[in-house]
C-alpha positions as CSV (number, residue, x, y, z in Angstrom):
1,X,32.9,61.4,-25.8
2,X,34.7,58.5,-24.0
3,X,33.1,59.1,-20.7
4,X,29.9,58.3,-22.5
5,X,30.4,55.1,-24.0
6,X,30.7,51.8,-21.9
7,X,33.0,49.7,-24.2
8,X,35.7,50.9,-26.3
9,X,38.0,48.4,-28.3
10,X,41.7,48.5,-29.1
11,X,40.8,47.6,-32.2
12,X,37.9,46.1,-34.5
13,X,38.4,44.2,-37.5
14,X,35.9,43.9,-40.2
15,X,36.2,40.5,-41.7
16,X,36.1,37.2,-40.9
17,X,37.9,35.5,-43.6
18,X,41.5,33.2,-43.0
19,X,43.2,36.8,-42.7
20,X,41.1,38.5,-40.5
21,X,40.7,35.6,-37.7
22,X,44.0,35.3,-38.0
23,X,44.3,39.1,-37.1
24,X,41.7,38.4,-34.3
25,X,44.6,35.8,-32.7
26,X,47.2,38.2,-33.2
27,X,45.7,41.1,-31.7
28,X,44.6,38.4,-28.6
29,X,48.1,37.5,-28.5
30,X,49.8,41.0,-27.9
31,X,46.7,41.1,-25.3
32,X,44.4,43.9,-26.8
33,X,40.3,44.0,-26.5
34,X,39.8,42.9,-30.3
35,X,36.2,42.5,-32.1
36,X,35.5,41.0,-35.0
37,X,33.1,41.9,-37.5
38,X,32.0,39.2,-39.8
39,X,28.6,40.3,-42.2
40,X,27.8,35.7,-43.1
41,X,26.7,33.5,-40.4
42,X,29.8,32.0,-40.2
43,X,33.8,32.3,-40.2
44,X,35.6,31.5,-43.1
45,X,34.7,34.1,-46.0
46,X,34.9,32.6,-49.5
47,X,37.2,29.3,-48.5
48,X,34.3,28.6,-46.1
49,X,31.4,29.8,-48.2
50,X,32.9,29.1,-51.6
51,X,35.4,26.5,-51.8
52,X,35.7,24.3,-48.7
53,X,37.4,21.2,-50.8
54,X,40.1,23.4,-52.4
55,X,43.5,22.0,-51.8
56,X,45.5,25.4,-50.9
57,X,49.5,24.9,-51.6
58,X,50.2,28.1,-50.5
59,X,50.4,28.5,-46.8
60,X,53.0,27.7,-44.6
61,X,53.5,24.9,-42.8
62,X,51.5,22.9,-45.1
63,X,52.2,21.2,-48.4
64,X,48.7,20.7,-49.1
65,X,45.6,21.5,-47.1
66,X,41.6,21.6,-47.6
67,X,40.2,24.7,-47.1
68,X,37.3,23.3,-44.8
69,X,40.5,21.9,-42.8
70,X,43.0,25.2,-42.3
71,X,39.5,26.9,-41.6
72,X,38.7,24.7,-38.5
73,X,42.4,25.4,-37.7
74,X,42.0,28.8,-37.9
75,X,39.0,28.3,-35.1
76,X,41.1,26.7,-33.1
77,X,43.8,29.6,-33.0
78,X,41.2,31.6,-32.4
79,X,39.8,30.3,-29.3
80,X,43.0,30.5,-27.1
81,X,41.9,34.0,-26.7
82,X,38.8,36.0,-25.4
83,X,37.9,37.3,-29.1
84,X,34.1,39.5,-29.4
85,X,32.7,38.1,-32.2
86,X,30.1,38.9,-33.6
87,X,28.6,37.3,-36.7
88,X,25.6,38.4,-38.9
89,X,27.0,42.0,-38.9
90,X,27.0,44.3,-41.8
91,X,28.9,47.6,-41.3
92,X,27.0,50.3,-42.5
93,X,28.9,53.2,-41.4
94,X,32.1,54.1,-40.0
95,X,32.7,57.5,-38.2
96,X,35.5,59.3,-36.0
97,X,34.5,60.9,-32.8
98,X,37.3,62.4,-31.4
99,X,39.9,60.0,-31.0
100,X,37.6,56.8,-31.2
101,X,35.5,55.3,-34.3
102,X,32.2,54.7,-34.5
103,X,30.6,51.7,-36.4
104,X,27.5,51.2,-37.4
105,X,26.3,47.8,-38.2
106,X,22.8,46.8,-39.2
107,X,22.4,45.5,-35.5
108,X,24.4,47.8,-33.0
109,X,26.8,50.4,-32.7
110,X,30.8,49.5,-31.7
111,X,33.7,51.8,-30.8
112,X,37.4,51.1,-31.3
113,X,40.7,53.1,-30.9
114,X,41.6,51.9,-34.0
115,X,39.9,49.7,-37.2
116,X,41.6,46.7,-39.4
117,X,40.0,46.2,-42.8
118,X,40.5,42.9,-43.5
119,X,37.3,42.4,-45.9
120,X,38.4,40.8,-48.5
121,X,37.4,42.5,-52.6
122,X,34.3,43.3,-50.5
123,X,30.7,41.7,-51.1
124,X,31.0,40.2,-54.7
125,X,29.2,38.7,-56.9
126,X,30.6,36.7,-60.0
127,X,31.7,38.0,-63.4
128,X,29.4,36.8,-65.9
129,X,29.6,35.9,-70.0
130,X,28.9,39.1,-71.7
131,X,25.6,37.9,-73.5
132,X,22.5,36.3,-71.9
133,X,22.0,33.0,-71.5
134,X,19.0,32.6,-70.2
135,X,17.8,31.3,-67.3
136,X,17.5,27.8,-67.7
137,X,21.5,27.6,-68.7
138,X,22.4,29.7,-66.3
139,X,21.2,27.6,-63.5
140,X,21.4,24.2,-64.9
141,X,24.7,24.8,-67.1
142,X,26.8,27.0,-65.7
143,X,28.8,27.7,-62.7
144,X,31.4,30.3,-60.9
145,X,32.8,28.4,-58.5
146,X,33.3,24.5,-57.0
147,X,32.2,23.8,-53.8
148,X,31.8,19.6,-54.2
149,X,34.0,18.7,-57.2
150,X,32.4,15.1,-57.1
151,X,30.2,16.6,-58.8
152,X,31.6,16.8,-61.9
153,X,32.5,12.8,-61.8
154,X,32.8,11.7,-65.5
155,X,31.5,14.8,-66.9
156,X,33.3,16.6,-69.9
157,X,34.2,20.0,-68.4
158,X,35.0,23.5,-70.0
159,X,36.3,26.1,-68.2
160,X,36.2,30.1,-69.3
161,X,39.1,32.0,-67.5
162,X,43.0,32.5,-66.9
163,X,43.9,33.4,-63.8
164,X,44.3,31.6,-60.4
165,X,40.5,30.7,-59.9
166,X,40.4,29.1,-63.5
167,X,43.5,27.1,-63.0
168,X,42.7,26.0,-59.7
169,X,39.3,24.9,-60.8
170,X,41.0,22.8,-63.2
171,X,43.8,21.4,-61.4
172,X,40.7,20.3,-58.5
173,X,38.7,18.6,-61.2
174,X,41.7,16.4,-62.7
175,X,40.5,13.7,-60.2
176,X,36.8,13.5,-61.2
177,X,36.2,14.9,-64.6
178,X,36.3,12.7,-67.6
179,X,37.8,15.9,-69.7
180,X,38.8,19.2,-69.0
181,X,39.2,21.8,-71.7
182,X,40.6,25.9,-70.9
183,X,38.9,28.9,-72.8
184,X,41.3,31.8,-72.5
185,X,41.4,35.3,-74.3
186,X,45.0,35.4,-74.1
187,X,48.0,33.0,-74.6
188,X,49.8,33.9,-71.7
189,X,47.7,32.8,-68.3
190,X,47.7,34.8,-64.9
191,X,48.6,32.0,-62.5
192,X,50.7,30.4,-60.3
193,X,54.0,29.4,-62.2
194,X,54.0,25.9,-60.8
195,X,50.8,25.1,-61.5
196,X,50.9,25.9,-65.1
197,X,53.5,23.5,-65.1
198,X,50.9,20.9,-63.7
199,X,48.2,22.2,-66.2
200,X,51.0,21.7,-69.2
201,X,52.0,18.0,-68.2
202,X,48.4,17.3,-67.6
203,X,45.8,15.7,-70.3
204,X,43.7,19.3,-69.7
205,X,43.1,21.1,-73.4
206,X,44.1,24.9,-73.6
207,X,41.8,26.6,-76.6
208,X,43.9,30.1,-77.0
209,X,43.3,33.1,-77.5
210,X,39.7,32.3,-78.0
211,X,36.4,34.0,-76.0
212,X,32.8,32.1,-75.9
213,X,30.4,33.5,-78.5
214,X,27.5,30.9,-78.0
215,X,25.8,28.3,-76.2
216,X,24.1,25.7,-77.3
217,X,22.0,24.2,-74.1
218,X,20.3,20.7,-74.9
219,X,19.3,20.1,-71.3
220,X,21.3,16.8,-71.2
221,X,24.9,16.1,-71.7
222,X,26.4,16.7,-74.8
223,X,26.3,21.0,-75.0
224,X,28.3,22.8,-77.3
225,X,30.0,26.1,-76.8
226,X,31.0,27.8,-79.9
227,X,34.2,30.0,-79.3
228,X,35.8,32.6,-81.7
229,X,39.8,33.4,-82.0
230,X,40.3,36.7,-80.8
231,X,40.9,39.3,-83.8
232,X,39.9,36.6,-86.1
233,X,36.0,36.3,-86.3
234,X,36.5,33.7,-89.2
235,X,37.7,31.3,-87.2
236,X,35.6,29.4,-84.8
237,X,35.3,26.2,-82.9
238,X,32.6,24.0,-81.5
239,X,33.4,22.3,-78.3
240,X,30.9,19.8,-76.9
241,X,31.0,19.8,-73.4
242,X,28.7,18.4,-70.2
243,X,29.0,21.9,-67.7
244,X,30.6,25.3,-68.0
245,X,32.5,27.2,-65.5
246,X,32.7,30.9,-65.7
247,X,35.8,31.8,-63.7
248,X,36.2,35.4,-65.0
249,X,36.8,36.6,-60.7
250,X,34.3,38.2,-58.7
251,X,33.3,42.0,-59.2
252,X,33.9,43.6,-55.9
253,X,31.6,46.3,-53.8
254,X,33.5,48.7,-51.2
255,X,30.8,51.2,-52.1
256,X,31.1,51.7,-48.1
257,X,34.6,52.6,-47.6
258,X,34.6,55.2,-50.3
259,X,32.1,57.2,-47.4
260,X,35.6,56.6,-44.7
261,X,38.0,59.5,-45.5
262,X,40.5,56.8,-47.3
263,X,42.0,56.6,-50.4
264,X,41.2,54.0,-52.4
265,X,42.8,52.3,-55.9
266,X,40.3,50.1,-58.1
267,X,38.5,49.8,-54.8
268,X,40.5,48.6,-52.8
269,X,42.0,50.5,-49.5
270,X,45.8,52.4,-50.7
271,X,47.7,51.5,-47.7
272,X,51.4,52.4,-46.8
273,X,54.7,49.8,-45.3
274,X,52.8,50.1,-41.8
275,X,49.3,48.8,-43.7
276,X,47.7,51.9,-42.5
277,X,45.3,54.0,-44.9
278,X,45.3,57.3,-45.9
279,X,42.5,57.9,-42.7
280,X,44.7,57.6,-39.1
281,X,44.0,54.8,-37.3
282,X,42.5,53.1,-40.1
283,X,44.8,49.9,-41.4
284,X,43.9,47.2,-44.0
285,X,45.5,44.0,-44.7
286,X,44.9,41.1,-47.1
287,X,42.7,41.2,-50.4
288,X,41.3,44.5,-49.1
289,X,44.4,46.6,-49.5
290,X,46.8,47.5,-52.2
291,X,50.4,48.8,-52.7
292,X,53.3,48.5,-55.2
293,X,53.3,44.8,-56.0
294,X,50.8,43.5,-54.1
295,X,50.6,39.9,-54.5
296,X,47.1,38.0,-53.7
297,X,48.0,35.0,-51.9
298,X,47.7,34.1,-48.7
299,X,50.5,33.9,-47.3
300,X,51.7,37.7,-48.6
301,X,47.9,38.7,-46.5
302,X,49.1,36.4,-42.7
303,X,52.1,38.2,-43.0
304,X,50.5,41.8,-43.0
305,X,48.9,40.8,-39.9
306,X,51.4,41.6,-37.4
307,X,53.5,44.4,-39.5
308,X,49.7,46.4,-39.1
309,X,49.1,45.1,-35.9
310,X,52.5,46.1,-34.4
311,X,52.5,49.8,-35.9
312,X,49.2,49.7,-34.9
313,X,49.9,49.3,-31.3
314,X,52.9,51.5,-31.2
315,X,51.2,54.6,-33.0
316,X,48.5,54.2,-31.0
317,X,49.2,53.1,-27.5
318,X,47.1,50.2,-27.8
319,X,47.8,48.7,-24.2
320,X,44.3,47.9,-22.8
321,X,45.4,45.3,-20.5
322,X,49.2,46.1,-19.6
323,X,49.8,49.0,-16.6
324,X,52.4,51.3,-17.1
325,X,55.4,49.1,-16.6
326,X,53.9,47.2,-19.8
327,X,53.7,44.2,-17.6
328,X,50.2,42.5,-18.4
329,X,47.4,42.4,-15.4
């Protein structure tokens, strides 16, 4: 089979978010013929696409950074090595052929020794209120996610959510909104410790445990959202507010992988202490995999990068461009 195709890569890696660029680099650095896949017209995934102000706290090196920033960073890294990129492509497929694997994209067909999953949840789309709205508030009312939080200059915010998306959201907006107000099911919130600390010693209002039962959309300022306490219909509360944002997460589609031969938990790719899948040859790092105790940060996903990466060249004697003595040509 390998006689009769003209490239084969050490390895390919399917995203093009912050961890799988960074993978990109690595794999440069330990001098293997890397691709990468990205589906968008651009690097970056959702801090690019999504959130390019966000001030991220949690890589290192950096106390604070923009998104947009660490992104162009990122580019940099990326450069200082002869990467195949290749943007607009959506894998379609992914078969073994012997000891290589195909992919099929909706433009071409690859081959690599080996494949790094570093997708991400996947294509998403955002989770929604669990009533219609309509489309008028929908798209004049309400939104998932903050790409320009100027914005929301002087306007009295609401936000529906408790994890690290809703508090981040929040903590963003303390600069520009003239009030901020939390809707959570739950007391307890899903976030970074510290900056619940920030949210508590902040002006931002917490309304808990109560969910969003209405809408009232006057197509000016001045809105009301009518929320209910959870287990107690009887009590309810009106909030008048200027914008909504839903930050319930994103609901993932891996639909593809679950075609791969790999076992997968609440779609995402079951991976063991080398980040390799259940299918040899197959690793996943970042968002896209899962273990005991997986944490979602990034940090937790950079530092995946060269623990798959490594095994990943010792269990399959990725050495495209060393000879035999491993000295590089």
């Amino acid at each position: 089979m390998k006689d009769k195709i003209k490239k084969i890569y050490d390895m390919i890696i399917i995203g093009g978010g912050p961890i799988g660029m960074f993978a990109a680099y690595y794999a440069g650095l330990r001098t293997l013929k890397v691709q990468l896949i990205e589906s968008l017209g651009k690097l970056g995934g959702q801090l690019e696409a999504l959130y390019p102000e966000k001030e991220m706290i949690n890589v290192p090196g950096f106390a604070k950074v923009k998104a947009a920033d660490f992104i162009k960073l990122l580019n940099q890294q990326l450069n200082n090595y002869p990467v195949d990129i290749k943007l607009n492509h959506t894998v379609e497929n992914v078969k073994k052929l012997d000891d290589v694997f195909q992919i099929k994209t909706n433009n071409e067909l690859f081959y690599g020794k080996t494949i790094m999953i570093a997708t991400g949840i996947g294509p998403f789309t955002p989770r929604k209120l669990p009533f219609d709205v309509g489309q008028e508030v929908e798209n004049k009312f309400i939104s998932y996610y903050v790409k320009n939080p100027k914005k929301y200059k002087d306007l009295n915010v609401t936000i529906a959510g408790g994890g690290d998306g809703a508090i981040d959201i929040a903590l963003e907006l303390l600069d520009y909104a003239k009030n901020i107000t939390i809707i959570h099911r739950r007391d307890n919130f899903r976030a970074l410790e510290s900056n619940m600390v920030k949210v508590y010693n902040s002006p931002i209002v917490l309304e808990t445990p109560y969910l969003i039962k209405s809408i009232d959309y006057n197509n000016s300022k001045n809105s009301s959202i009518t929320i209910e306490k959870v287990h107690e219909s009887d009590k309810k509360k009106t909030i008048l507010t200027d914008h909504l944002i839903v930050s319930y997460g994103f609901k993932a589609n891996n639909r593809l992988q679950q075609n791969w031969n790999i076992e997968l938990q609440r779609n995402l790719v079951k991976v063991d202490q080398k980040m390799e899948s259940t299918c040899p040859g197959i690793f996943a790092i970042g968002d896209a995999n899962i273990y005991p105790y997986k944490q979602k940060i990034l940090a937790n996903g950079f530092g995946e990068v060269p623990i798959a990466i490594n095994n990943a060249i010792n269990e399959y004697s990725l050495t495209a461009n060393r000879n035999i003595h491993g000295v590089i040509q």
